[in-house]
Each structure stands twice: as C-alpha cells, then as structure tokens.
Backbone as JSON Lines, residues from 0, in Angstrom:
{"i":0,"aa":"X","n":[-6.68,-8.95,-4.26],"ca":[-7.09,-8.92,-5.65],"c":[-6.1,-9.7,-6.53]}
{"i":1,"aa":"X","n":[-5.16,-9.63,-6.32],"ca":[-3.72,-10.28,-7.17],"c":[-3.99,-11.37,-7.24]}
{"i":2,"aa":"X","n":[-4.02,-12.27,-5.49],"ca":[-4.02,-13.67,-5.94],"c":[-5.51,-14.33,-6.29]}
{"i":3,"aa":"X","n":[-6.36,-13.47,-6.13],"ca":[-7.91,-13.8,-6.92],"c":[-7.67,-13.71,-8.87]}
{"i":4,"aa":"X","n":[-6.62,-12.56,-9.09],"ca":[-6.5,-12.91,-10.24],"c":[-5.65,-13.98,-10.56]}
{"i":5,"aa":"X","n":[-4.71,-14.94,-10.29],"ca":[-3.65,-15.62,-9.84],"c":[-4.66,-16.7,-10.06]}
{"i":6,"aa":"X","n":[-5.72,-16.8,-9.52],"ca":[-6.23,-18.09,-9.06],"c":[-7.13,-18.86,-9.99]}
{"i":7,"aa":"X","n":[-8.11,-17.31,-10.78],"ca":[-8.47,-17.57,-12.09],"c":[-7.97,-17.58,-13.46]}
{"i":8,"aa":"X","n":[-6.52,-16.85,-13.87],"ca":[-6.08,-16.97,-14.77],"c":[-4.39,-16.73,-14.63]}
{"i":9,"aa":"X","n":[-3.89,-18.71,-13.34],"ca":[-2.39,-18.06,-13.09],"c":[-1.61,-17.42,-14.29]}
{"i":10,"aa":"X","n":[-1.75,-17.48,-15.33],"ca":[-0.15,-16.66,-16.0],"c":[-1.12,-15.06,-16.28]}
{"i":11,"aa":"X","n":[-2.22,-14.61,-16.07],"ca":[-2.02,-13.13,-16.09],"c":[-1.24,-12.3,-15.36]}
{"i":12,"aa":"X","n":[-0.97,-10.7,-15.71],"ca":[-0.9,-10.17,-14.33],"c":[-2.36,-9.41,-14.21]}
{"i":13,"aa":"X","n":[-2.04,-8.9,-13.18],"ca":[-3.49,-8.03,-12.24],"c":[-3.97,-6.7,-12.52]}
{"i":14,"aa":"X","n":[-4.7,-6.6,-14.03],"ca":[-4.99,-5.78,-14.78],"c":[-5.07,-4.62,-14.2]}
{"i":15,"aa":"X","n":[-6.15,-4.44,-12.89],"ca":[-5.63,-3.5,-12.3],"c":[-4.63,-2.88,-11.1]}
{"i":16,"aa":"X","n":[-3.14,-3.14,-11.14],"ca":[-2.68,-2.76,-10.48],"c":[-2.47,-1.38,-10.78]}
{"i":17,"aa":"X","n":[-1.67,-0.8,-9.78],"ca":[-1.24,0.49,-10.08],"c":[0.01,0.43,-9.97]}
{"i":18,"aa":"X","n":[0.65,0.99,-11.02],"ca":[2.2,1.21,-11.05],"c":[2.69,2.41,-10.12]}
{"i":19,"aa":"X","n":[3.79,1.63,-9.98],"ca":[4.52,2.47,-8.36],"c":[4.81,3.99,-8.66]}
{"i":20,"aa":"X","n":[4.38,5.02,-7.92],"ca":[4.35,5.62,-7.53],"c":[3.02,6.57,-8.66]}
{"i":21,"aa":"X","n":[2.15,5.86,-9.09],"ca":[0.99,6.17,-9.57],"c":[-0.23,6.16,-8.81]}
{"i":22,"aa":"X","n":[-1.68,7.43,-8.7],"ca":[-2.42,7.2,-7.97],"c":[-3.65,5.73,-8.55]}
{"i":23,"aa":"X","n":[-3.98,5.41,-7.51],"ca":[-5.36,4.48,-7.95],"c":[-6.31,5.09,-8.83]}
{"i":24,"aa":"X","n":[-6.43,4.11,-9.75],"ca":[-7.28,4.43,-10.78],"c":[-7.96,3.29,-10.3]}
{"i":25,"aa":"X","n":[-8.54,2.12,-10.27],"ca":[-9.68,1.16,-9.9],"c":[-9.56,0.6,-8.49]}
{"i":26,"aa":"X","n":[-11.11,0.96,-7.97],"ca":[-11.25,-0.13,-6.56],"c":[-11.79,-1.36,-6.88]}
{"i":27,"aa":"X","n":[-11.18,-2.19,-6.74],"ca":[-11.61,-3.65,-6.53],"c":[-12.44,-4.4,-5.34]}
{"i":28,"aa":"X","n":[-13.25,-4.94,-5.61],"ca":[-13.73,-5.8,-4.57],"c":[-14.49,-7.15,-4.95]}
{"i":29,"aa":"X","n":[-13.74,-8.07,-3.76],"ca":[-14.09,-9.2,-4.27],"c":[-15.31,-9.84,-3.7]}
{"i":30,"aa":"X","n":[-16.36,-10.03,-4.46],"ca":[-17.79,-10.75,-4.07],"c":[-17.13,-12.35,-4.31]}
{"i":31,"aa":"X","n":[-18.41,-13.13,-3.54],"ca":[-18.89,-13.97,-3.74],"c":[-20.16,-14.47,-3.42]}
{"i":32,"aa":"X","n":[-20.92,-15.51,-4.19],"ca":[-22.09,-15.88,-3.61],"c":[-21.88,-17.0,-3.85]}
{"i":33,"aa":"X","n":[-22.71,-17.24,-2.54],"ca":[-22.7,-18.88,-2.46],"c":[-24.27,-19.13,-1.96]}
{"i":34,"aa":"X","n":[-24.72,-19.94,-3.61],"ca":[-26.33,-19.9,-3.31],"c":[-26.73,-21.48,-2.55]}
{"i":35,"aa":"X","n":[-26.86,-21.1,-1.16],"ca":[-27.71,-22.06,-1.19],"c":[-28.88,-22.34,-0.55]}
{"i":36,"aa":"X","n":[-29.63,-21.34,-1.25],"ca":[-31.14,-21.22,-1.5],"c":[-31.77,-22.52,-2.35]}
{"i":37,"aa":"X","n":[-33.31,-22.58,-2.15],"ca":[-33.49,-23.81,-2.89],"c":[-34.02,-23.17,-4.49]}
{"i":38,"aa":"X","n":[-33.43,-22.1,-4.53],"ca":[-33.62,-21.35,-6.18],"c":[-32.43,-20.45,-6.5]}
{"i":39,"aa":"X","n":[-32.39,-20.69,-7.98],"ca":[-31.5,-19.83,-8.59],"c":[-31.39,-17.92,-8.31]}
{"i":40,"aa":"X","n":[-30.52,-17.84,-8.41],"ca":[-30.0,-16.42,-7.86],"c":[-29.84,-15.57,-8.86]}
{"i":41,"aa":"X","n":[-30.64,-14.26,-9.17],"ca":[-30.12,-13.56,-10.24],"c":[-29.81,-12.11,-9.94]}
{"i":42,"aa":"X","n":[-28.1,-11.58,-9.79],"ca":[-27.6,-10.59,-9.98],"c":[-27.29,-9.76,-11.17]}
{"i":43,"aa":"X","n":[-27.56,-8.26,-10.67],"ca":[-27.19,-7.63,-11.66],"c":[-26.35,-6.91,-11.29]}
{"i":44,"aa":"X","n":[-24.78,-6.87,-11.76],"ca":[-23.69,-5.91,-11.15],"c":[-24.23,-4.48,-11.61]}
{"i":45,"aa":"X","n":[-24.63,-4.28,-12.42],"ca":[-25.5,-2.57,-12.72],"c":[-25.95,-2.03,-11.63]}
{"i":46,"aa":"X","n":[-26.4,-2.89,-10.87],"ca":[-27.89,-1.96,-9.69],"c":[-26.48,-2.02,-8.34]}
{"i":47,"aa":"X","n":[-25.84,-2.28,-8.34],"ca":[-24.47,-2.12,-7.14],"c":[-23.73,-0.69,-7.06]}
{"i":48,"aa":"X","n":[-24.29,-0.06,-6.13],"ca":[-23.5,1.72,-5.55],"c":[-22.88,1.26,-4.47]}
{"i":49,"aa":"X","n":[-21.76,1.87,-4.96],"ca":[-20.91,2.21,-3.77],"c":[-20.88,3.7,-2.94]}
{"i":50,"aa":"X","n":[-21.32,4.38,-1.8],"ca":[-21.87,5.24,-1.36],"c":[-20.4,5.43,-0.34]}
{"i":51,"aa":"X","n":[-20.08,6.49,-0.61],"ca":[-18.65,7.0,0.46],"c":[-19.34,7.93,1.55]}
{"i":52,"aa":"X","n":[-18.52,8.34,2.34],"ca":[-18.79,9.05,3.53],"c":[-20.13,10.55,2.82]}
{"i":53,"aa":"X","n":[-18.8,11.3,1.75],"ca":[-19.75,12.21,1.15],"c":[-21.13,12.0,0.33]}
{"i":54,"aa":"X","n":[-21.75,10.79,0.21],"ca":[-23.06,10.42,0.22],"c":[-23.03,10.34,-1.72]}
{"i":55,"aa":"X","n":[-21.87,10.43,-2.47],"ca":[-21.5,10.16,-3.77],"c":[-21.47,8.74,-3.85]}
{"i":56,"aa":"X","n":[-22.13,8.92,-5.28],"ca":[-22.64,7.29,-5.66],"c":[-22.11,7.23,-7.02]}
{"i":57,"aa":"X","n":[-21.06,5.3,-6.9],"ca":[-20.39,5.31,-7.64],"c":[-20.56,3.63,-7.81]}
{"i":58,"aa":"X","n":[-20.95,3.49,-9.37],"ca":[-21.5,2.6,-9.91],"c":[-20.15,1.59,-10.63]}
{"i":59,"aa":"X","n":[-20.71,0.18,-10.3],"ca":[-19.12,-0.38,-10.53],"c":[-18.69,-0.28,-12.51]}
{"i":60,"aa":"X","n":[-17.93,-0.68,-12.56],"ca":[-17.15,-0.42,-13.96],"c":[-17.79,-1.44,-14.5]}
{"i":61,"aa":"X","n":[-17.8,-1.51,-16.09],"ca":[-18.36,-2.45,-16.72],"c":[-17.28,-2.66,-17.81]}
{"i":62,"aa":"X","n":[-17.42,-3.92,-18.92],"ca":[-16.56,-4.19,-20.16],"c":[-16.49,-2.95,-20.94]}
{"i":63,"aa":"X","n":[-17.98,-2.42,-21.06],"ca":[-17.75,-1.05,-22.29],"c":[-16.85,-0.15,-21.41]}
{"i":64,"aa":"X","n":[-17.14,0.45,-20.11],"ca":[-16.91,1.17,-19.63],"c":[-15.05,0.99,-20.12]}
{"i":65,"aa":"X","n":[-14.61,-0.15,-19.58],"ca":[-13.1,-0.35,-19.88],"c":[-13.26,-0.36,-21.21]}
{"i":66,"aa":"X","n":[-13.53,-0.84,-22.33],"ca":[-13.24,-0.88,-23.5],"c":[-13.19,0.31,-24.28]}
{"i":67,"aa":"X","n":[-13.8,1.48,-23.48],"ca":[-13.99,2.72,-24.55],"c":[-12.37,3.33,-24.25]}
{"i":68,"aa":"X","n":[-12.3,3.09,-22.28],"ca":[-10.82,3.75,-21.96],"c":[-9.88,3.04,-22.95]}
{"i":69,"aa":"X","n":[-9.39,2.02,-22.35],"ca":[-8.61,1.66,-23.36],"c":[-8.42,1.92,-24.96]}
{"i":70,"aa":"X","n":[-9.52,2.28,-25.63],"ca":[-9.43,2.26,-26.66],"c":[-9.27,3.48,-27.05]}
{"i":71,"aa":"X","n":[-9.34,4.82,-26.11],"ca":[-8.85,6.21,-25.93],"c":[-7.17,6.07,-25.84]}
{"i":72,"aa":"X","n":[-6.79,5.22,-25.15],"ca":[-5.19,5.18,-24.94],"c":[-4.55,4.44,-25.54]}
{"i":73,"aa":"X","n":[-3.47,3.83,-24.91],"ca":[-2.61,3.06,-26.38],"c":[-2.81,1.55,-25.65]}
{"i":74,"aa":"X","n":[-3.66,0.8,-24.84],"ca":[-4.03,-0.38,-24.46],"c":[-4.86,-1.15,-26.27]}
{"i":75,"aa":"X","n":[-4.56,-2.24,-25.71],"ca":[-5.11,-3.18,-26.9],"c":[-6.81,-3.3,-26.31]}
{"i":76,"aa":"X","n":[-7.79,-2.88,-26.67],"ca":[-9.17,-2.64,-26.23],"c":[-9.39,-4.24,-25.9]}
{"i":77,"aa":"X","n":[-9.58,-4.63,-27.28],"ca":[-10.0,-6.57,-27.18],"c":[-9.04,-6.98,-26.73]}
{"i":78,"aa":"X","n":[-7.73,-7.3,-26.53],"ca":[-7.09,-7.78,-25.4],"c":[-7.35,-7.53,-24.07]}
{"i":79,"aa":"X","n":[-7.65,-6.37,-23.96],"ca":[-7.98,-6.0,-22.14],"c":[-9.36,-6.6,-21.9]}
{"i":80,"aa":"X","n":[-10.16,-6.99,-22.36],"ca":[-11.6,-6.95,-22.46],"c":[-11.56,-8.6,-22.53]}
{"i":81,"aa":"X","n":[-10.43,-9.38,-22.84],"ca":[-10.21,-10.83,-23.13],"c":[-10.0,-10.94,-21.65]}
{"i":82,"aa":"X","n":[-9.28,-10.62,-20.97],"ca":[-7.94,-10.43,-20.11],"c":[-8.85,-10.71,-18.84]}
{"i":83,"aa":"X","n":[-9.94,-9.47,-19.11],"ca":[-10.88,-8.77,-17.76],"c":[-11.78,-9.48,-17.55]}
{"i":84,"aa":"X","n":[-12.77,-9.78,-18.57],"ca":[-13.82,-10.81,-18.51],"c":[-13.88,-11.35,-17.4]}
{"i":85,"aa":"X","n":[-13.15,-12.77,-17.45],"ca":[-13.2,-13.51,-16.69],"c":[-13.28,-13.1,-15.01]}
{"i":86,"aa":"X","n":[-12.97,-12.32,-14.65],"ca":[-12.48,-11.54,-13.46],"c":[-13.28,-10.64,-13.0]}
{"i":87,"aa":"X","n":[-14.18,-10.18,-13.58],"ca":[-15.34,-9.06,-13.2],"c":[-16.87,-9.73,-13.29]}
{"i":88,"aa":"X","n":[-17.41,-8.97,-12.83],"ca":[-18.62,-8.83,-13.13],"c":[-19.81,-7.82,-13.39]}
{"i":89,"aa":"X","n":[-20.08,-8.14,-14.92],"ca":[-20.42,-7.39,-16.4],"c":[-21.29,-7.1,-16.39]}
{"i":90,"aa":"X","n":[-22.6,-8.4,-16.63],"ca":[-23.88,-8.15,-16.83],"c":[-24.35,-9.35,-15.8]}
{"i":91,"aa":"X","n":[-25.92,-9.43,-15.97],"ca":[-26.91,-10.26,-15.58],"c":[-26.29,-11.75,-15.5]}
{"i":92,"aa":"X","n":[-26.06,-11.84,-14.04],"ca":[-25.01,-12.95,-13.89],"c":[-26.2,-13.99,-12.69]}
{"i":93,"aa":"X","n":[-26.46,-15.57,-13.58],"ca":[-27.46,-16.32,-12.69],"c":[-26.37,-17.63,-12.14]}
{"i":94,"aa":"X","n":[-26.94,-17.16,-10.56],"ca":[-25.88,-18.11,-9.74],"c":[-26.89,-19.86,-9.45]}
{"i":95,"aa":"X","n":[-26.61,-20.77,-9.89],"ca":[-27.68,-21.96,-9.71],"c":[-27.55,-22.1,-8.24]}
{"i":96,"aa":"X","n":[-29.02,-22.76,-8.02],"ca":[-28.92,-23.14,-6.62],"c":[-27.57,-23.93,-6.37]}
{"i":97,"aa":"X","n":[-27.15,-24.02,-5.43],"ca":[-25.93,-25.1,-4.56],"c":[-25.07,-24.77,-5.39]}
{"i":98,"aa":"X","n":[-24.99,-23.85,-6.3],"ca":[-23.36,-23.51,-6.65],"c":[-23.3,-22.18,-6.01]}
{"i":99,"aa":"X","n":[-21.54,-21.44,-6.37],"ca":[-20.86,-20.44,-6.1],"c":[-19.98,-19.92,-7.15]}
{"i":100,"aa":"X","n":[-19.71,-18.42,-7.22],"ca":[-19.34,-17.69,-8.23],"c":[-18.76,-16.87,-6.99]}
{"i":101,"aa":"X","n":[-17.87,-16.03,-7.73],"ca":[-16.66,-15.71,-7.1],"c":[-15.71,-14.59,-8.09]}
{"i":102,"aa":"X","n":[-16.07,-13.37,-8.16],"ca":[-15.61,-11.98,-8.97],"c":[-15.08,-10.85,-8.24]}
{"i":103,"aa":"X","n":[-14.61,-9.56,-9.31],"ca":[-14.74,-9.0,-8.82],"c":[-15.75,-7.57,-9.09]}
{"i":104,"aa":"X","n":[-15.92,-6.58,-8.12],"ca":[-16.88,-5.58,-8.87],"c":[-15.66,-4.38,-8.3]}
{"i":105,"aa":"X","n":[-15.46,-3.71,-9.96],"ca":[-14.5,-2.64,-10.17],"c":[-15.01,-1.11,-9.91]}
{"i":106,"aa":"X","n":[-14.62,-0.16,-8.86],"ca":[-15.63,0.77,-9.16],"c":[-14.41,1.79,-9.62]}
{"i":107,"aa":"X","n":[-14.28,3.42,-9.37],"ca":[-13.44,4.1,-9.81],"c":[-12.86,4.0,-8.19]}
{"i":108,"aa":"X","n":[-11.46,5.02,-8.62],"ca":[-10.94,5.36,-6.93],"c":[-11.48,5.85,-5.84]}
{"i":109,"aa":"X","n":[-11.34,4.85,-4.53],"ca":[-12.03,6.05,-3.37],"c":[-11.5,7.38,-2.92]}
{"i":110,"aa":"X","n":[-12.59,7.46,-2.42],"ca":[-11.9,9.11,-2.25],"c":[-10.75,9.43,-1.22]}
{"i":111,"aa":"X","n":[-10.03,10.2,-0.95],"ca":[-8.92,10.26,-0.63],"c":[-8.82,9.63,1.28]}
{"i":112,"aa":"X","n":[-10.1,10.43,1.84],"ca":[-9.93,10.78,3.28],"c":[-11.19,10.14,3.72]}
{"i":113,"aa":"X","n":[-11.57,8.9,3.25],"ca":[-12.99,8.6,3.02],"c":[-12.76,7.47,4.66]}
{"i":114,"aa":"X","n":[-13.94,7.44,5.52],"ca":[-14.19,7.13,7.06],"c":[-15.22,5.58,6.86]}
{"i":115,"aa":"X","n":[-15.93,5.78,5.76],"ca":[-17.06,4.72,5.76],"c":[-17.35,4.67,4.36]}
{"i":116,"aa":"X","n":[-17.93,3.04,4.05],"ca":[-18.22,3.03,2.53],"c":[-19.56,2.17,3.03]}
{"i":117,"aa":"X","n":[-20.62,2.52,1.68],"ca":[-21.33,1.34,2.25],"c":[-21.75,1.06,0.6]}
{"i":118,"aa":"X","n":[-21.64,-0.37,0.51],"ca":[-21.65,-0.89,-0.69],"c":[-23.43,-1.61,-0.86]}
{"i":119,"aa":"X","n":[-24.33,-1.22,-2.28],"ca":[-25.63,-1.47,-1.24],"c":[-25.74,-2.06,-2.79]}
{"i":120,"aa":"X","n":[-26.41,-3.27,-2.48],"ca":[-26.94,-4.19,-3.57],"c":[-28.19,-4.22,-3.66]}
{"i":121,"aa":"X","n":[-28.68,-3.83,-4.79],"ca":[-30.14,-3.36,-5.06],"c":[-30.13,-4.91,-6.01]}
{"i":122,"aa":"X","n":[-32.26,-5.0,-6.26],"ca":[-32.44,-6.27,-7.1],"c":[-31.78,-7.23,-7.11]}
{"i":123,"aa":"X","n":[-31.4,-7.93,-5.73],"ca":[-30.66,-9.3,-5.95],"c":[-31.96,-10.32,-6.14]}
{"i":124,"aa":"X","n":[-32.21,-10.78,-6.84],"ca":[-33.51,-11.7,-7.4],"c":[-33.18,-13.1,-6.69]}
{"i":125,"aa":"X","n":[-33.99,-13.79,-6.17],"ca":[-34.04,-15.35,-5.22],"c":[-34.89,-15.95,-5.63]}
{"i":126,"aa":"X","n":[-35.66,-16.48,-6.97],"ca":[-36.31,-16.98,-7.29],"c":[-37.1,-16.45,-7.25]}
{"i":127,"aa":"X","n":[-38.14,-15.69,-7.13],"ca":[-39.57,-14.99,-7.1],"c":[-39.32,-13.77,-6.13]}
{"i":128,"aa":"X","n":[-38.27,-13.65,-5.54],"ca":[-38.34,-12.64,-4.83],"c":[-36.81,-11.97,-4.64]}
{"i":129,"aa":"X","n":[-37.12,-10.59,-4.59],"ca":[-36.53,-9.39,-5.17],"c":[-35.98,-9.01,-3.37]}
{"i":130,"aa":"X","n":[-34.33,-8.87,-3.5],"ca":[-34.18,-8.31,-2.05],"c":[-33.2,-7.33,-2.35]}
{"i":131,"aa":"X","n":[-32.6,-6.48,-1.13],"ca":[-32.02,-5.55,-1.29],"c":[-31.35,-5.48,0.19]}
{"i":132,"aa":"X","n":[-29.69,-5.64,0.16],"ca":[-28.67,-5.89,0.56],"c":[-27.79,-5.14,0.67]}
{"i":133,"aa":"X","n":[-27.23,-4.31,2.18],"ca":[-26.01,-3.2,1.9],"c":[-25.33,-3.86,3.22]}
{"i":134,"aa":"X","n":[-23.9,-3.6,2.7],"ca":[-22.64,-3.85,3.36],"c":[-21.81,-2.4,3.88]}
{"i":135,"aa":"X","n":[-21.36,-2.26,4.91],"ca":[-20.7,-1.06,5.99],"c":[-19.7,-1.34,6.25]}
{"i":136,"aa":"X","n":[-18.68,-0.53,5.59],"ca":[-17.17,-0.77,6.06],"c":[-16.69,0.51,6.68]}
{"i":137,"aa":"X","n":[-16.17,0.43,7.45],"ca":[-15.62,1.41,8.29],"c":[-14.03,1.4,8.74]}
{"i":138,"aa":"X","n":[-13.32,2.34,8.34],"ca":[-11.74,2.61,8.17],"c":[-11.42,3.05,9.79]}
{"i":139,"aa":"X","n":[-10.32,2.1,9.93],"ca":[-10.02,2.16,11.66],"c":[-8.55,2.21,11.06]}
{"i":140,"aa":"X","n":[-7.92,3.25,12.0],"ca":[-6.04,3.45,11.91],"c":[-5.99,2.31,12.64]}
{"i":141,"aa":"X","n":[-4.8,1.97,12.72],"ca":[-3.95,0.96,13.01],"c":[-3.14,1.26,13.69]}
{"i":142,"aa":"X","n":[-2.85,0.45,15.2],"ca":[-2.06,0.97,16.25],"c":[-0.32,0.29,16.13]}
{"i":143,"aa":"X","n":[0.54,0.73,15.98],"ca":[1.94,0.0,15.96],"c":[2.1,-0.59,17.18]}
C-alpha cells in the first residue's frame, strides 16, 4: 500500500498507516483493471463486499464515510479528503477500453482470527453486459 501511495502522490505519506503499537483501523487493497475489452468498463466501488470467514459483510469505505470521521476528530476533513482522493476508489468509476486504472478499495479492519476472505464484485458493467466477480483468499502460516 505505501509504495502504491509513493507512486501516485511521491511526497505524501500513507494516509492509512497505523501508528506503532496501534490496532488497524483500515484494510487496504489494491485493484486494478486493465480493460481490454472492446468496450468501456463501468465500476461501482459501492456494490464491493468483503465477506470474512464469519459470513459478515463489509462494504469498502468511501470520501463521506472518511470525511464525517475525520471531521469527528481533530484531522483536517478537506485536507484528508484532498490527500485520499486520488488513491481510492469513491464512486462510479468508467475504465475506457485499452486503458488501466489502478486504486485502492478501503474497507474497515479484518477480523482478528479470520482463515478466508472472499472479496465479491457485484455489477461490474462491460458494455451492455452486467457481470459478477469474487476473489478467495485464504491465510496459510508460514513455515521458518
């Protein structure tokens, strides 16, 4: 996530990190599409659940969504919302044929002890036709 933010706006830092020894407050994940269909592509980050092991559905973050937090705490609302933009994805986002876009979609923290996620993309639009797309990740320990 760092150097995706790095890459689109080198002098930020990485809005959402978490400060050391603080728990996660945002999951990040980085999409991309790369259309090359012979029609324009239309996503909506709204219709995107993220579905954990316990079958809880968790819808990615949006500008208001951050703008109301921030503006509860002592963050600069329109600065964070300047900052973030570029880096997420908000609303109704159309990818042209033979190009690529490249974001991220913010959801809240996973859950602590979580085995499988499956990230499921509803209404991805292909020119006249409407599809529906899920991704399966599965958490494997790591052998030393």
């Amino acid at each position: 996530r760092a150097s995706f933010v790095r890459k689109v706006s080198p002098a930020a830092s990485d809005p959402f990190a978490v400060p050391p020894g603080r728990p996660e407050i945002y999951h990040a994940v980085r999409v991309a599409f790369d259309n090359r269909s012979p029609a324009d592509v239309t996503f909506q980050p709204g219709n995107v659940v993220l579905i954990a092991d316990r079958k809880t559905q968790e819808f990615a973050v949006d500008l208001t969504d951050l703008y109301r937090l921030a503006a509860g705490g002592d963050a600069d609302p329109q600065g964070l919302i300047e900052n973030v933009a570029p880096l997420i994805f908000d609303s109704s986002t159309m990818i042209p044929k033979g190009r690529m876009i490249e974001r991220l979609l913010v959801f809240g923290p996973l859950p602590a002890k979580w085995r499988e996620l499956q990230l499921h993309f509803s209404f991805l639009q292909i020119g006249s036709e409407t599809h529906t797309v899920s991704f399966t990740f599965h958490r494997q320990p790591l052998r030393g």
